[in-house]
KEVOPA-882145 format. One record per residue (C-alpha): x, y, z; residue number from 0; chain. Coordinates in pm, whole numbers, plus 50000, padded with zeros to 5 digits. Example, Ala and Ser with C-alpha at 12.3 -4.5 7.8 and 13.67 -1.06 7.14 Angstrom:
2
[pt [51230, 49550, 50780], 0, A],
[pt [51367, 49894, 50714], 1, A],
This chain:
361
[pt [56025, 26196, 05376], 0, A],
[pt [56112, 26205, 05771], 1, A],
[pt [55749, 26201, 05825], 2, A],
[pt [55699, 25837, 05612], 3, A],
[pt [56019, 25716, 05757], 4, A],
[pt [55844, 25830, 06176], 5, A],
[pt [55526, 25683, 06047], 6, A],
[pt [55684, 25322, 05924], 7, A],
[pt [55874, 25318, 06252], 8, A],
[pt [55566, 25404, 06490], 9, A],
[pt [55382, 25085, 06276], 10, A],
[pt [55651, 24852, 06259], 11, A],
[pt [55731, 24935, 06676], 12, A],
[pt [55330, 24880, 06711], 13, A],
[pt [55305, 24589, 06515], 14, A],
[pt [55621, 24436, 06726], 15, A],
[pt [55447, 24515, 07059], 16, A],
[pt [55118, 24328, 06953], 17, A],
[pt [55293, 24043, 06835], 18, A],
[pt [55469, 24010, 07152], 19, A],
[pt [55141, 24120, 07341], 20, A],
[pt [54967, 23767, 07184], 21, A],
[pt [55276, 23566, 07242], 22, A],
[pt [55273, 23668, 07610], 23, A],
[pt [54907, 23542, 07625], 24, A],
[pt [54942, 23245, 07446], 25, A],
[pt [55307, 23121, 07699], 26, A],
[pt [55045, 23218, 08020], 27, A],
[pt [54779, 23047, 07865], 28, A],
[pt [55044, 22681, 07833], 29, A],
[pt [55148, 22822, 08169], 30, A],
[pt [54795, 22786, 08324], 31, A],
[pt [54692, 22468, 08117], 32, A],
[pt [55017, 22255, 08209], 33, A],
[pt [55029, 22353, 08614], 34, A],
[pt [55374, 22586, 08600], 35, A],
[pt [55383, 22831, 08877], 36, A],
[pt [55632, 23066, 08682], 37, A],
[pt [55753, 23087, 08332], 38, A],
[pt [56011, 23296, 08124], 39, A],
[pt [56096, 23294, 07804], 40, A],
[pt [56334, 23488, 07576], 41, A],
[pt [56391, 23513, 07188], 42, A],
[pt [56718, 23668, 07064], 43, A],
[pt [56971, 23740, 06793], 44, A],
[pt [57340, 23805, 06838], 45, A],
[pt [57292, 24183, 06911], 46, A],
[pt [56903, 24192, 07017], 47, A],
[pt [56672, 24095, 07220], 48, A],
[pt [56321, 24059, 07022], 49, A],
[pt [56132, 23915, 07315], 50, A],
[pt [56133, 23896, 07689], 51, A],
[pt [55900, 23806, 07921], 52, A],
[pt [55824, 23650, 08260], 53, A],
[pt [55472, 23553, 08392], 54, A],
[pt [55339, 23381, 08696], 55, A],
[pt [55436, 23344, 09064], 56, A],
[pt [55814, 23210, 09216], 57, A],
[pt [55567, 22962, 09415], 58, A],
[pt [55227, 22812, 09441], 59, A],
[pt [55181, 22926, 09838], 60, A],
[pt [55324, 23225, 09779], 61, A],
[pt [55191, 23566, 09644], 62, A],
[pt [55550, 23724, 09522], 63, A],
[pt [55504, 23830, 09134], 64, A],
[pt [55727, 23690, 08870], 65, A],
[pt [56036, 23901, 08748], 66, A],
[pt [56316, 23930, 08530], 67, A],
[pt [56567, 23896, 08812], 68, A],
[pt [56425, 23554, 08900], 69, A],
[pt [56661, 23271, 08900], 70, A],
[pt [56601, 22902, 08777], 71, A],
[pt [56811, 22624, 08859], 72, A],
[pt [56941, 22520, 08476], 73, A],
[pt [57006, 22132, 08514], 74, A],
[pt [57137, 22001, 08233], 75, A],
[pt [57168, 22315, 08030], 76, A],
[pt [57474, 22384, 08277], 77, A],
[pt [57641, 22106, 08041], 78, A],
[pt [57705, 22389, 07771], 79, A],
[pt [57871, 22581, 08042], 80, A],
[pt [58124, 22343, 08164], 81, A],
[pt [58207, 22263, 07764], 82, A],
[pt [58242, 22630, 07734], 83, A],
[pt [58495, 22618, 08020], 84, A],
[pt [58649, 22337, 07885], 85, A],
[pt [58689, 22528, 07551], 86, A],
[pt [58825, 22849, 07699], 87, A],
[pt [59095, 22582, 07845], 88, A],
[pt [59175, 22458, 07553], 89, A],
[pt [59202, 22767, 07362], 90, A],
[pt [59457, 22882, 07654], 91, A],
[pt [59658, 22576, 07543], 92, A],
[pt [59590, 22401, 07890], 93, A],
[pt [59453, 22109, 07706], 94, A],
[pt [59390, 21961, 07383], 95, A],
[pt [59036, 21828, 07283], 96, A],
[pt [59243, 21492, 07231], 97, A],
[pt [59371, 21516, 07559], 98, A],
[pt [59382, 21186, 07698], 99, A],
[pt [59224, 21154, 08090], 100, A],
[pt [59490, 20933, 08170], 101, A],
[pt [59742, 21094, 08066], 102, A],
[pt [59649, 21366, 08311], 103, A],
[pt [59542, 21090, 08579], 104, A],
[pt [59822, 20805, 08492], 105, A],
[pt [59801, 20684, 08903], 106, A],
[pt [59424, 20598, 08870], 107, A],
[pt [59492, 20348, 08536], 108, A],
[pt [59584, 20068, 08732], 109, A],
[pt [59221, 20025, 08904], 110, A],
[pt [59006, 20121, 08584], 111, A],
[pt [58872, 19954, 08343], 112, A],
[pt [59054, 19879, 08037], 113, A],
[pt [58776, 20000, 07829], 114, A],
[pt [58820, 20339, 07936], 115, A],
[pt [59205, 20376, 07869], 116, A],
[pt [59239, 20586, 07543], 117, A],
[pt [58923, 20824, 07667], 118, A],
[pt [58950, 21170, 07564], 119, A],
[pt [58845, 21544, 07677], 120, A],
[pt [58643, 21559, 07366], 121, A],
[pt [58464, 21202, 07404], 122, A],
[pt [58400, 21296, 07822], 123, A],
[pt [58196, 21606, 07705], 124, A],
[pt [58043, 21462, 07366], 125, A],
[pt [57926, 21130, 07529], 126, A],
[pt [58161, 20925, 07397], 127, A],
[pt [58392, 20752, 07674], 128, A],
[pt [58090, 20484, 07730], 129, A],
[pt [58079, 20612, 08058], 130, A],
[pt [57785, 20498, 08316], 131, A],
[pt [57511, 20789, 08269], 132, A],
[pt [57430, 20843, 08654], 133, A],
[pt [57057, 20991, 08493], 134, A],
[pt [56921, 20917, 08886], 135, A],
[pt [56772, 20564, 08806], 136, A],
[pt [56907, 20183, 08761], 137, A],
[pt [57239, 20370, 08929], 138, A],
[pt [57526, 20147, 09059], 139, A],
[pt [57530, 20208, 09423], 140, A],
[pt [57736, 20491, 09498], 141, A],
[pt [57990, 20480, 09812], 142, A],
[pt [57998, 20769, 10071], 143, A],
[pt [58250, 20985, 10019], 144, A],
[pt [58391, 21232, 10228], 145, A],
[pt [58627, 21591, 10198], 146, A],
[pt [58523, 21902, 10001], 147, A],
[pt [58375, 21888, 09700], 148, A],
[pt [58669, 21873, 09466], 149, A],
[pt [58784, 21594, 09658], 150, A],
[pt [58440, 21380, 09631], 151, A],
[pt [58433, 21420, 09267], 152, A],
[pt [58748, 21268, 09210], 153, A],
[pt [58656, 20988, 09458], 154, A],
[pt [58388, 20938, 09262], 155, A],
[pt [58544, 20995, 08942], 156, A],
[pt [58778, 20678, 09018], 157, A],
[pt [58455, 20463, 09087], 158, A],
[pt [58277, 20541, 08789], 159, A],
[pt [58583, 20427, 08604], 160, A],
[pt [58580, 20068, 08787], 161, A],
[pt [58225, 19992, 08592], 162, A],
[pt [58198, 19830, 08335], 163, A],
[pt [58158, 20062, 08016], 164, A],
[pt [57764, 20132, 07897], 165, A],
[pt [57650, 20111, 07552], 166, A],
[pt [57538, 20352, 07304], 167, A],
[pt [57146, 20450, 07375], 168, A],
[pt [56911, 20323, 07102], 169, A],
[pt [56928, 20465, 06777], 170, A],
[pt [57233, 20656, 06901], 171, A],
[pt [57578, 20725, 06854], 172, A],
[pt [57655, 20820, 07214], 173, A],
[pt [57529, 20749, 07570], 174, A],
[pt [57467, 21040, 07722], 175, A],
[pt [57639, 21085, 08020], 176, A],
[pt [57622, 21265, 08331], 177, A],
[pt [57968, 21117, 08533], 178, A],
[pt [58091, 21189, 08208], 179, A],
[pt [58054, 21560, 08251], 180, A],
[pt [58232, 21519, 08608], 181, A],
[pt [58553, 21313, 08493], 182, A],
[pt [58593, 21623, 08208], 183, A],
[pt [58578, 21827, 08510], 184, A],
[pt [58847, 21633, 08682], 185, A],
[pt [59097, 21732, 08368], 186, A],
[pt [59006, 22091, 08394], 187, A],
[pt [59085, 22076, 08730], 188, A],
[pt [59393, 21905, 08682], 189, A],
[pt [59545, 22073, 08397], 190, A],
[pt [59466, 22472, 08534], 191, A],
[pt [59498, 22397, 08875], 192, A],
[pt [59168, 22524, 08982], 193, A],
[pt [58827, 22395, 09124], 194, A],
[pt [58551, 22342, 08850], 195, A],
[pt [58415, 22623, 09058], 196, A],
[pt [58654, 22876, 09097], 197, A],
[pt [58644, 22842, 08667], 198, A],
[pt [58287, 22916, 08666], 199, A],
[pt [58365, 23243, 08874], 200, A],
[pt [58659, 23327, 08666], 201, A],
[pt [58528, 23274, 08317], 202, A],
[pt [58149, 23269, 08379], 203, A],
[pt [58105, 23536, 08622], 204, A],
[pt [58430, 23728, 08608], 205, A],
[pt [58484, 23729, 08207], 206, A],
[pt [58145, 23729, 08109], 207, A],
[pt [57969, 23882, 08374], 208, A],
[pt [57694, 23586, 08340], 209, A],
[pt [57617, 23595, 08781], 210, A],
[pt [57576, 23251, 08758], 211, A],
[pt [57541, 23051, 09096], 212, A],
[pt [57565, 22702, 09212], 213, A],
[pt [57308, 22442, 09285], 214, A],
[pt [56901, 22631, 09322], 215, A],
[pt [56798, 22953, 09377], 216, A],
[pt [56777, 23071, 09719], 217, A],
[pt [56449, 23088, 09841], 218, A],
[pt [56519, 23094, 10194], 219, A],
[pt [56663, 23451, 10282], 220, A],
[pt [56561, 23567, 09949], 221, A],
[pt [56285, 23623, 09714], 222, A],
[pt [56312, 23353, 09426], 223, A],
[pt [56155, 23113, 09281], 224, A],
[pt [56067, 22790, 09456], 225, A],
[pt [56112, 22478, 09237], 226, A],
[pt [55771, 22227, 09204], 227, A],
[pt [55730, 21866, 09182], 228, A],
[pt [55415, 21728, 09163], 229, A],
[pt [55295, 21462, 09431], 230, A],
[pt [54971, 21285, 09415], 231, A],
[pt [54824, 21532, 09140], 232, A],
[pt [54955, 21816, 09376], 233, A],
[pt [55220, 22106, 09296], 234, A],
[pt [55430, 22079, 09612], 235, A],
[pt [55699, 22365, 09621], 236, A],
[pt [56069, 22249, 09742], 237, A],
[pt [56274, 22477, 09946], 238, A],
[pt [56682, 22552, 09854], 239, A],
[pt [56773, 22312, 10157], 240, A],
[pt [56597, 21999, 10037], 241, A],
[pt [56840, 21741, 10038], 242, A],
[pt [56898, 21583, 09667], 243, A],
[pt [57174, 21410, 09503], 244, A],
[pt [57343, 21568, 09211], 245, A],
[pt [57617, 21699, 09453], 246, A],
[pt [57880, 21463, 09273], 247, A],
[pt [57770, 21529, 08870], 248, A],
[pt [57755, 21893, 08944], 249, A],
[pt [57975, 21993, 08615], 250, A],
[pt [57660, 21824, 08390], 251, A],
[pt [57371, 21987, 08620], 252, A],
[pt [57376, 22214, 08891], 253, A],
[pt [57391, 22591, 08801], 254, A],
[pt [57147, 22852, 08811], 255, A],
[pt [57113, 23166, 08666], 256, A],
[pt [56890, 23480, 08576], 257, A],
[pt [56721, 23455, 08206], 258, A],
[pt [56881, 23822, 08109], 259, A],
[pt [57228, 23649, 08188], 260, A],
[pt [57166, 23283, 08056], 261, A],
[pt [57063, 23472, 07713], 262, A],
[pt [57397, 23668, 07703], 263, A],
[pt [57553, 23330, 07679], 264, A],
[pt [57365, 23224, 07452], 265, A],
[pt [57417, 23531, 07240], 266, A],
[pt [57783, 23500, 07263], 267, A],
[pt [57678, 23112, 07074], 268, A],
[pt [57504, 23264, 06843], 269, A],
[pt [57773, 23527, 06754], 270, A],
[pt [58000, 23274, 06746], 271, A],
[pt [57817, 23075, 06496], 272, A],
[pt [57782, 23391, 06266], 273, A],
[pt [58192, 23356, 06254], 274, A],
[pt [58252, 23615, 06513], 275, A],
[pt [58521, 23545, 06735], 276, A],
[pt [58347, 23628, 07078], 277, A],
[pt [58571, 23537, 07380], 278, A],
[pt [58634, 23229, 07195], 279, A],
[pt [58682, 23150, 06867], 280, A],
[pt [58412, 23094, 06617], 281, A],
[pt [58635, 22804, 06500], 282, A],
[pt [58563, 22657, 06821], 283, A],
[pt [58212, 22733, 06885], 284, A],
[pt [58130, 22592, 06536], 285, A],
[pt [58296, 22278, 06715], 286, A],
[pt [58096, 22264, 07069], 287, A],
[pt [57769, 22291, 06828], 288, A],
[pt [57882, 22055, 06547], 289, A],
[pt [58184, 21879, 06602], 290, A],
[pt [57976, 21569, 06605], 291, A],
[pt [57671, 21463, 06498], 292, A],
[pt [57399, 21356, 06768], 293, A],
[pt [57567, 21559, 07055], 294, A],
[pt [57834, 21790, 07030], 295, A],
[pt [57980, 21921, 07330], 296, A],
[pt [57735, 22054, 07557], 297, A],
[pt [57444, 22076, 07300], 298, A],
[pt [57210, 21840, 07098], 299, A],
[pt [57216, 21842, 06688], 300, A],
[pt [56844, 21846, 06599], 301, A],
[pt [56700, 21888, 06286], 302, A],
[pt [56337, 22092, 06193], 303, A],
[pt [56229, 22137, 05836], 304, A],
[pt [56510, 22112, 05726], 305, A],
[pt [56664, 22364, 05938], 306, A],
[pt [56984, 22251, 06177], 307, A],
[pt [56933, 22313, 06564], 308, A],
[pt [57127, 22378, 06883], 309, A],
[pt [56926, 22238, 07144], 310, A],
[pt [56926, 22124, 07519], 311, A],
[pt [56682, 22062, 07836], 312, A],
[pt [56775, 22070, 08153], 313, A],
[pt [56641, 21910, 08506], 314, A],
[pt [56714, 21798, 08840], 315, A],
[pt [56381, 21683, 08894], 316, A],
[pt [56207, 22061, 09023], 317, A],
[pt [56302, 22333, 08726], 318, A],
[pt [56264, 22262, 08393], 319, A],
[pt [56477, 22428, 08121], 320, A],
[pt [56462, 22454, 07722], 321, A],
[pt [56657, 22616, 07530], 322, A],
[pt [56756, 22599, 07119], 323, A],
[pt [56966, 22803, 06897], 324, A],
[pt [56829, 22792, 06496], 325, A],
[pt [57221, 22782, 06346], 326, A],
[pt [57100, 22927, 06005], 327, A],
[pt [56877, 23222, 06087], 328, A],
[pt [57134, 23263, 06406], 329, A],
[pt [56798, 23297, 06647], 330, A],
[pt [56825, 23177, 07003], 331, A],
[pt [56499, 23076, 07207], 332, A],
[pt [56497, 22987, 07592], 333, A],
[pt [56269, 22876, 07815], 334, A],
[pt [56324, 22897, 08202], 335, A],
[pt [56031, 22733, 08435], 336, A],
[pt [56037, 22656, 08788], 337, A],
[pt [55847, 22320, 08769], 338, A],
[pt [55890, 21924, 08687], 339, A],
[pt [55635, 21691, 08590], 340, A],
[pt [55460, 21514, 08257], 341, A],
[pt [55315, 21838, 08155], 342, A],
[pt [55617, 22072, 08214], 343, A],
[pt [55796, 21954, 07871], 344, A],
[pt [55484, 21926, 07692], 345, A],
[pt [55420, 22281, 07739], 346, A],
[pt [55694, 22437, 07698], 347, A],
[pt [55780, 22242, 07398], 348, A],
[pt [55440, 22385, 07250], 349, A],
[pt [55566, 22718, 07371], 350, A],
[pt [55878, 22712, 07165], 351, A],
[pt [55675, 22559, 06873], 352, A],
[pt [55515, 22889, 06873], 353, A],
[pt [55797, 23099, 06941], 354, A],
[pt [55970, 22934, 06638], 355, A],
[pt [55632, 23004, 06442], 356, A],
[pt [55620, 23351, 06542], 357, A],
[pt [56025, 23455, 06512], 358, A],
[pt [56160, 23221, 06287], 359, A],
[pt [55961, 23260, 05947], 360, A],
């Protein structure tokens, strides 16, 4: 009996290992085809990981081998994370979900918009206040601002709320948001009496141990991965210091993180979506998921075959993220790549095609 039980094992462990063998070449294969210098990719449960891999190069002029410890700058994926925070508030009875921003912010009323005077914490992070989306194009001219960080954000918290309000995207019962994600910040702020970033190290690194970091990898002093854009049909790699401007939305875009701590997180989701209370409640994660339909808090309601999806992409215009949580066979699949153009999301959305092929039967 021991020795049929050894023998199923050694084929079942086999079989696992090829299928992950022909997954691997079929990602470096998209990887090749759609001009990404590195790619990793992860498929999980809520206690395992089932497959992990990275492939490639951290940049196109350089020779340095892709690894697990790489990090990729998440973009908008970091808008789960700052609804996360905004839960873990919440939970700690520092705010309600109907918390009104006004209520926290009753000095700013007088020089906003009407429009905007009944908005809510829950409406900020589900894209529901109306407010301007700040996606990087057809942007009202922003002012210059000046002081730390904390104090730009709520200068430019009190401009967004002297536009007028924008209307639901097409086909859509939200308009996604990216100011939105900083004036939710602004209440966190407010209400614990700490930065947005001194959260993320208390909850994100601290509690969870998730070594998350702010804006992109650094490439500089370190070994990392360079983030691509493509210029005239050419892969041009960006260095940490290149100046961009996401400096004032960065509660919607602007972590980064290792793929063995990003899928943590996302394992705590999945848990949580099981009906395991995991650091929060699975009361409220079943909210952040589905607490509205379109766009929850922090992650997209998509729908497969029937089958109900968690999903999200993230970029700032040099990364590229993907990630998707299958909320009845509690599977989580991420992407991480270090490049943005056409092809990026056409690649890695045939990537997780196949990983959904390959896992999720």
């Amino acid at each position: 009996m021991k020795k049929t039980l050894f023998l199923f094992a050694f084929v079942l462990s086999t079989q696992t290992i090829s299928l992950a063998q022909r997954t691997r070449h079929f990602a470096d294969s998209i990887r090749q085809a759609h001009q990404i210098p590195e790619l990793s990719y992860v498929v999980v449960t809520g206690d395992k990981v089932l497959e992990i891999q990275a492939l490639g190069k951290h940049s196109v002029n350089l020779p340095d081998t892709a690894t697990l410890s790489d990090r990729f700058h998440l973009g908008s994926n970091t808008k789960a994370l700052t609804a996360f925070l905004a839960a873990k508030c919440v939970e700690q009875g520092k705010l309600q979900w109907s918390s009104r921003f006004f209520d926290l912010f009753p000095e700013w009323k007088k020089d906003s918009k009407a429009d905007y005077q009944n908005i809510t914490l829950q409406e900020l992070l589900s894209h529901r206040a109306h407010i301007w989306p700040f996606q990087g194009f057809e942007d009202p001219e922003i002012p210059k601002f000046t002081g730390n960080k904390q104090q730009q954000r709520e200068a430019f918290g009190k401009f967004v709320l002297t536009l007028n309000p924008a209307a639901n995207g097409e086909n859509q019962e939200f308009r996604y948001s990216n100011a939105g994600y900083t004036l939710a910040a602004l209440m966190l702020e407010k209400a614990t009496g700490k930065t947005w970033e001194q959260l993320v190290e208390k909850i994100l690194n601290k509690d969870l141990k998730l070594n998350v970091g702010f804006s992109w990898p650094e490439n500089i002093k370190n070994k990392d991965t360079w983030g691509h854009s493509m210029e005239n049909n050419q892969l041009m790699a960006e260095p940490c210091t290149t100046s961009y401007h996401i400096d004032l939305t960065e509660p919607s875009g602007d972590l980064n993180a290792k793929i063995t701590d990003y899928l943590k997180f996302v394992q705590k989701n999945i848990q949580g979506l099981q009906g395991k209370d995991k650091y929060l409640t699975a009361k409220t994660y079943q909210l952040l998921h589905d607490g509205a339909p379109q766009y929850a808090m922090g992650w997209y309601n998509s729908y497969e075959n029937g089958q109900s999806f968690s999903t999200h992409s993230g970029t700032a215009g040099t990364y590229f993220t993907l990630v998707s949580i299958d909320r009845q066979k509690h599977i989580g699949y991420i992407i991480f790549t270090n490049a943005f153009h056409e092809q990026v999301p056409k690649g890695a959305t045939l990537l997780m095609r196949k990983l959904k092929a390959t896992y999720g039967k």
